[in-house]
C-alpha positions in Angstrom: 0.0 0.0 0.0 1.6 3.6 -0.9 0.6 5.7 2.2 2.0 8.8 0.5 -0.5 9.4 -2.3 -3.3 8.4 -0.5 -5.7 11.1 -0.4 -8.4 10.4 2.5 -7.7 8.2 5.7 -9.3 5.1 6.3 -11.6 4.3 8.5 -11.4 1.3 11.1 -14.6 -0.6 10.4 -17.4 0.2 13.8 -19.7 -2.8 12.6 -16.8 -4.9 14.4 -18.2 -5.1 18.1 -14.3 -4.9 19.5 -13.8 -1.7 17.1 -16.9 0.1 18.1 -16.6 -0.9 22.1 -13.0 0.7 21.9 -14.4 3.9 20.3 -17.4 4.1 22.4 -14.4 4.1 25.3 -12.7 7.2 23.1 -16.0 8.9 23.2 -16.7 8.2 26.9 -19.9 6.6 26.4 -18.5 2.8 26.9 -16.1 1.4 29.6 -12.8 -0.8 29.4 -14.7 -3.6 31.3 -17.2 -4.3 28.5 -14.6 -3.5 25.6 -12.5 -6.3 27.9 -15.2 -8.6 28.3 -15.9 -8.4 24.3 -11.9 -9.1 23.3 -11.8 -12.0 26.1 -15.0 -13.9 24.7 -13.3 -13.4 21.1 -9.8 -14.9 22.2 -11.9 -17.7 24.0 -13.9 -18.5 20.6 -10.4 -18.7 18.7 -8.3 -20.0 22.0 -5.8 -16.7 21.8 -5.2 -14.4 24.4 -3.6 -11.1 24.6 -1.6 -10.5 27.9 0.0 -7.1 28.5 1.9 -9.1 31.8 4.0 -12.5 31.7 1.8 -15.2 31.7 0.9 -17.2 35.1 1.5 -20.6 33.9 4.6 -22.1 32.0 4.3 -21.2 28.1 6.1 -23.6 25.9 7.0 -22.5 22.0 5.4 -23.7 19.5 7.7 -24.9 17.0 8.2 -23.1 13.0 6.9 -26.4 11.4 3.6 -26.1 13.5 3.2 -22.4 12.8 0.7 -23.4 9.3 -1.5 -26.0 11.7 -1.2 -24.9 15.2 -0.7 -20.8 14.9 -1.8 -19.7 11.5 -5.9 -20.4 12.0 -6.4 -19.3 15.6 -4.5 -16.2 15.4 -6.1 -15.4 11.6 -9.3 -16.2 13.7 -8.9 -13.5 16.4 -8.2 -11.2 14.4 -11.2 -11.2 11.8 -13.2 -11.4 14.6 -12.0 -8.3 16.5 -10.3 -6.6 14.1 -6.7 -6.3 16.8 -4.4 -5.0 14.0 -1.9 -3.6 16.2 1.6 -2.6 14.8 5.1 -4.3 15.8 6.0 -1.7 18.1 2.8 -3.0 20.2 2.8 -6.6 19.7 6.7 -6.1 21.5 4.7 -5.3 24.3 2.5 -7.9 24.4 2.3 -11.6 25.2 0.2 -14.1 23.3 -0.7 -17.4 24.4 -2.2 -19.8 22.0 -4.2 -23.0 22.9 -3.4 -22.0 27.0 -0.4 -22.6 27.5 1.8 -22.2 24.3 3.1 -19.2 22.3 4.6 -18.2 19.1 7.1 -15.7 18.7 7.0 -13.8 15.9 10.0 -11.7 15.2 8.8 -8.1 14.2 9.0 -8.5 10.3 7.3 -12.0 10.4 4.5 -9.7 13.0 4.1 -7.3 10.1 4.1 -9.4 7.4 1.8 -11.9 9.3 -0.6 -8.6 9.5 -0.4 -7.9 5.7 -1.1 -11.5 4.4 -4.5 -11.4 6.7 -5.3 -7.9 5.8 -4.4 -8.4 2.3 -6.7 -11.9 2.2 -9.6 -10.1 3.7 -9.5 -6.8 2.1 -9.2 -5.1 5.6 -10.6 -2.1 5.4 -11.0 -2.3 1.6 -7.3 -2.4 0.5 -6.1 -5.3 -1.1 -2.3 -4.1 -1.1 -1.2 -4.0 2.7 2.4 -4.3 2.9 4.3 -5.6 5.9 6.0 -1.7 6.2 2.5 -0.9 6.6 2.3 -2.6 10.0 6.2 -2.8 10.6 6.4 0.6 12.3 2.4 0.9 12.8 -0.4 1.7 10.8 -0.9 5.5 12.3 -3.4 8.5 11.8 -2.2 9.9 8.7 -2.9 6.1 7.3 -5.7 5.1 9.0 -8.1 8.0 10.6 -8.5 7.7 14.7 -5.6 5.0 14.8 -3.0 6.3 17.2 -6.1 6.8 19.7 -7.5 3.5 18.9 -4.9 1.1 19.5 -4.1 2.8 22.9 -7.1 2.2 23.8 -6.9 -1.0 23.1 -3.8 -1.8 24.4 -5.4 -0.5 27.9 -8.2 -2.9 27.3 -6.0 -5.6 26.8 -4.2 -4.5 30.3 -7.6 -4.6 32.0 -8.7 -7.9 30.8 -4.7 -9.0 32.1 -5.0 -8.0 35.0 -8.7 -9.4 35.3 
């Protein structure tokens, strides 16, 4: 995707009950709790969950070859569900634990370019030519319109559901 000669910013998709439950935070007329609650019974459907702490139990890696079988669908999963595009600079700050107690971890390209082959497959917000750059550094509000206020929101939502 060529950021510089785009012409208007995109707009995050509010049909998406994660989306619109983090705006409705932005616009003070929804709370982290239900925002929290809507993410956690998306990560149960797809068995992912976003931490912002270290995990409480022992997470063991999931191997490369497995990434295709074990990784690929649940993660894919989570995110056409709730719509968690968060660049590399956030996913550094995360943990993710797949199928309870395992993990995958992406390096910051394979992140990004993770990002772009879903968004890219699903025509995330109606762009069919996502490229991992796009998600390297961050998708941001001269790209995408509200972002930077979105995805801190959303990384405080996924702090509150963390902590519990």
């Amino acid at each position: 995707m060529n950021t510089e000669n785009q012409q208007t910013r995109l707009k995050l998709d509010r049909s998406v009950p994660f989306v619109n439950a983090v705006f409705q935070i932005i616009e003070g007329s929804g709370t982290e709790t239900e925002a929290a609650r809507i993410l956690g019974e998306a990560e149960r459907a797809h068995d992912v969950k976003f931490l912002s702490g270290s995990p409480d139990e022992t997470i063991k890696e999931i191997p490369a070859n497995k990434y295709t079988e074990l990784v690929e669908p649940k993660i894919r999963g989570l995110l056409s569900t709730t719509h968690l595009v968060i660049g590399s600079a956030e996913y550094g700050r995360l943990h993710i634990v797949i199928a309870e107690r395992h993990t995958y971890n992406w390096t910051h390209r394979e992140w990004a370019n993770m990002l772009a082959d879903w968004a890219n497959q699903i025509r995330w917000l109606g762009v069919e030519n996502w490229k991992y750059l796009d998600f390297y550094g961050g998708p941001n509000d001269r790209l995408i319109e509200n972002y930077n206020d979105w995805c801190a929101t959303a990384m405080n939502v996924i702090h509150t559901k963390s902590i519990g």
